[in-house]
N, C-alpha and C positions, 0 to 999 in steps of 0.2 A: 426480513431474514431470508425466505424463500429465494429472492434477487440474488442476493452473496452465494448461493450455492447450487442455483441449478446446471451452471457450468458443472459444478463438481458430481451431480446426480445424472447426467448424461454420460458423462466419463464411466461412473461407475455401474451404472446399469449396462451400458454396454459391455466390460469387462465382464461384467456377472453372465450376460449372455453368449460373451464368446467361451466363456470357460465351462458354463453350461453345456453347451453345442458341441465343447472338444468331448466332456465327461457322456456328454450322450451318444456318440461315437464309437467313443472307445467300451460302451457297455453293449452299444447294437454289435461289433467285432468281438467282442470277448462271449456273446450270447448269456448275458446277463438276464435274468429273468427279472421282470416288470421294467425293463427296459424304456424309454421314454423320456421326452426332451419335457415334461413338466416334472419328471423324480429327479434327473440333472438338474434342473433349476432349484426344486428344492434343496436338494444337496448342496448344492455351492451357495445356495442364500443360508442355509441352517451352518454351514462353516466357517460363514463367516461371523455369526455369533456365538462360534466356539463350540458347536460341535462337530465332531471328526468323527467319520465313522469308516476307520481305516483296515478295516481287518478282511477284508473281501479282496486289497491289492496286491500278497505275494499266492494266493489263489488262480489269479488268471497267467494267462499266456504275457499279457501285455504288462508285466507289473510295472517295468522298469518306465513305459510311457507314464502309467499311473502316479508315480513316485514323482516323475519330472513333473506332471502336470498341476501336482499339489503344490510341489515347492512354490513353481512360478504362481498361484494362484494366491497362496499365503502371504508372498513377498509383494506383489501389485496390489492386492483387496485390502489385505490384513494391516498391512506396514506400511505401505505408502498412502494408499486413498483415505485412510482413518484418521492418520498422523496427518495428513493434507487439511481434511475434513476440522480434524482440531485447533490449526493453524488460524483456517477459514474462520470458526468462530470465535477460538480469540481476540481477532482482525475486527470481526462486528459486535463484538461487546465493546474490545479499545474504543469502536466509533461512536457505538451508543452513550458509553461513560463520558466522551468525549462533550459531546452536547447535553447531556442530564438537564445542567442549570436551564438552560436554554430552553429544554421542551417542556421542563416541566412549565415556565412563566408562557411559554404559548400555551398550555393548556390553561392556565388561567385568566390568559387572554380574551381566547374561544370561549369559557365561559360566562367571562363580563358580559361578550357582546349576542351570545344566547339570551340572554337577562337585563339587557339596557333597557325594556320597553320598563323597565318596573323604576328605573332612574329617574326625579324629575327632570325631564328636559327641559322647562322655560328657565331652571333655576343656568344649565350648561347654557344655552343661548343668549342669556344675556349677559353673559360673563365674556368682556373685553378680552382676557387671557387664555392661552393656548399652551399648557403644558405639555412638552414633548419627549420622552423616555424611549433612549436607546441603549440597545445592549452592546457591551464591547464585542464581543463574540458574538457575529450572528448567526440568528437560525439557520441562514442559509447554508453552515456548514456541513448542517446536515444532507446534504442532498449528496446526490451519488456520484458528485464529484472526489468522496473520500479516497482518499490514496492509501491508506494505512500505514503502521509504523516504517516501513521505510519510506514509504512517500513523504511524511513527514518529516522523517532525517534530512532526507535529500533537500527538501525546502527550504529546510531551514541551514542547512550545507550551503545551500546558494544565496540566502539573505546574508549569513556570515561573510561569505566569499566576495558579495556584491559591496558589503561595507569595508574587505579587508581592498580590495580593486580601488575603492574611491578615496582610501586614504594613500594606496598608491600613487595615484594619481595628484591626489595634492603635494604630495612630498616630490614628486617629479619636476611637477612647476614650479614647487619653492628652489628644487636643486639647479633647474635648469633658468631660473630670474637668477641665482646664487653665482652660479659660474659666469654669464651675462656680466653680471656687474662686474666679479673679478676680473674678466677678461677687459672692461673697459680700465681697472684700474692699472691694468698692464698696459697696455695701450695707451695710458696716458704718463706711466713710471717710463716706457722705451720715449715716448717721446721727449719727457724729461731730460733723460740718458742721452737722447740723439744731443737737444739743445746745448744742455753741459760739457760733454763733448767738441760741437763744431765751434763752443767758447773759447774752449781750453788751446784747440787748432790756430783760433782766431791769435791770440797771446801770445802763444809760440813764436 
């Protein structure tokens, strides 16, 4: 899980540090007391958990940066990276749900072969037959080649397309064997035509 979202925690700690860095600024200018880029950090990390502690910004000089720098802090941390964040895990439960069946028979796989030594073996080695069990869906889906739900649309958007193409395609060849022949049939109707004709010439 860590993998699906450290993109997303580099993003957002950085965010948290430049909004930190601006709030720590704007409190070394406005001579804020306990002033300090680790109470800026706390402050913008404790905001993001919902608390606001707003009542110090029509106080200073600088309210109106104050006021801008919440908005935008609220709108990028609050609403986009969280709403981002939610999407993300959606995405990797869909993938986990996705494979369940699958992981759970490897785990039971894993534990036959933890516990084989306790299996007769001469009774498996002298046995002629070789029983072989595959899964339609392999394990391997799981691997981090997932695309998630629109990877999947699009997949299957193109297995669609790939089969509507190849029926295209037959029907092209049947059209174009179709007109082939019609065209020999014409070409042998004109010659008809010509024959009957330089008959009829002939008589006259």
């Amino acid at each position: 899980m860590f993998s699906d979202i450290k993109i997303f925690l580099l993003i957002f700690f950085t965010g948290v540090l430049a909004f930190s860095n601006t709030y720590f600024i704007l409190d070394t200018g406005s001579n804020q007391k306990n002033a300090s880029f680790l109470n800026s950090f706390l402050y913008v990390y404790t905001m993001i958990l919902g608390d606001f502690n707003l009542g110090y910004y029509d106080e200073t000089e600088f309210s109106v940066y104050y006021w801008a720098l919440f908005l935008m802090s609220t709108m990028f941390i609050l609403i986009t990276l969280l709403n981002l964040l939610i999407a993300i895990m959606g995405d990797t439960f869909d993938r986990v749900m996705e494979v369940a069946k699958e992981s759970q028979l490897k785990q039971i796989c894993q534990f036959i072969d933890e516990y084989a030594f306790l299996l007769p073996e001469k009774q498996f080695t002298q046995n002629t037959s070789i029983l072989i069990a595959q899964i339609e869906n392999s394990i391997q889906s799981e691997s981090k080649d997932w695309e998630g739900k629109i990877g999947v649309l699009k997949t299957q958007f193109q297995k669609s397309l790939g089969l509507v193409n190849e029926k295209i395609g037959k029907l092209q060849g049947q059209l174009q064997s179709e007109l082939e022949k019609q065209g020999k049939n014409v070409n042998e109707m004109k010659g008809s035509f010509t024959e009957l004709q330089s008959r009829m010439e002939a008589n006259s």
